[in-house]
N, C-alpha and C positions, 0 to 999 in steps of 0.2 A: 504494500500500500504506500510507501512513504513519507509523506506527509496527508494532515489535512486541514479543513478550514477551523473546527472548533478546539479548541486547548481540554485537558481532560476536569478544570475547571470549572467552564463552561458545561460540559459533558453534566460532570456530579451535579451541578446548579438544576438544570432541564430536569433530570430523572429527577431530585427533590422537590421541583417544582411538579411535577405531573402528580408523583407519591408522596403531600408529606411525614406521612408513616411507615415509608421506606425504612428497613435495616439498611444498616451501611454494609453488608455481606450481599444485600440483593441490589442495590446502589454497583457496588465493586461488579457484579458478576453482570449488570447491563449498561455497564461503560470499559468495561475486558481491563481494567486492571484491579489491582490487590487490595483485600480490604484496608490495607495500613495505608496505602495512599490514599483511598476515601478516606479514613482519620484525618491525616494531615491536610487533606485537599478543604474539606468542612471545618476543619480551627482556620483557616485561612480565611474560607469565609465567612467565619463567623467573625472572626478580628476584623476583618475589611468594613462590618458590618453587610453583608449582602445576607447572610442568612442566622437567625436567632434559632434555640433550642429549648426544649423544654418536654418536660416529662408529660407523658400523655395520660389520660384521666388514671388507665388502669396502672399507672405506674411501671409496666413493665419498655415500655418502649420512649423513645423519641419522637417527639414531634416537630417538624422543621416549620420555620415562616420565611419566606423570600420577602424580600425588601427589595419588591420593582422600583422602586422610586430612587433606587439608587445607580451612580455613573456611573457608565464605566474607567476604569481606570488609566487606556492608555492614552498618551495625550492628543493621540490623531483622533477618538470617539468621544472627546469631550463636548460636555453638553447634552449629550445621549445618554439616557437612563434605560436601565436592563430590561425594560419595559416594553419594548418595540422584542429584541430579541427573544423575550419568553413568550410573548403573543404570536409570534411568526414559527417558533419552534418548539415551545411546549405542550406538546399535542402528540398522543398516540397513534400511530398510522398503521395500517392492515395493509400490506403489500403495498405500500405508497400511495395508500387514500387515504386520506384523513379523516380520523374518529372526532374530529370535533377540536377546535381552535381554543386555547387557553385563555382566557379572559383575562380582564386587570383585579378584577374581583372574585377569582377559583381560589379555592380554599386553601391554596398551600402559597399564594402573594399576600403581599398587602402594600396597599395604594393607598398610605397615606393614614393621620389617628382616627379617623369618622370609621374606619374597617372595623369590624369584630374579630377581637384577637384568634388566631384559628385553635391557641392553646386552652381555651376560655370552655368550661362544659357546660 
């Protein structure tokens, strides 16, 4: 393959954006790398802030929130928030149809403090 367009970054962001109750084991295994890089990849973006964590109702899992509303980081897409990219690409596909187009307000973003926290029961 050798290169491509999205960073595995990017990658981990999209699948916790589709699932936010995603393992990071099932995260790792639909972005083809190792769960300890999903770890590091997720403290990254949690530190960057693009994505928050927090225990879900039953305590056993994680639950992620994306934070559309935030830049991107490099300086050639500034002014551009992640926002355009997870509406154009977070969205499940069936042999390259699309199951439906991810919104600014799908449960696992949030656009902004008027949203309902998605960690909130």
């Amino acid at each position: 393959m050798g290169w491509t367009f999205l960073t595995n970054h990017a990658r981990v962001l999209l699948v916790i954006a589709r699932d936010p109750e995603a393992r990071l084991r099932d995260v790792a295994q639909r972005c083809g790398v190792t769960e300890r890089t999903v770890q590091a990849i997720v403290a990254d973006l949690e530190a960057a802030g693009y994505l928050t964590r927090a225990r879900a109702v039953d305590g056993r899992r994680n639950r992620y929130r994306v934070n559309a509303d935030a830049p991107f980081r490099h300086p050639a897409e500034a002014g551009h928030e992640i926002a355009g990219l997870l509406e154009l690409l977070a969205h499940e596909t069936d042999g390259g149809r699309s199951q439906g187009a991810a919104r600014k307000d799908a449960p696992g973003t949030d656009r902004g403090a008027d949203r309902a926290s998605a960690v909130d029961a």
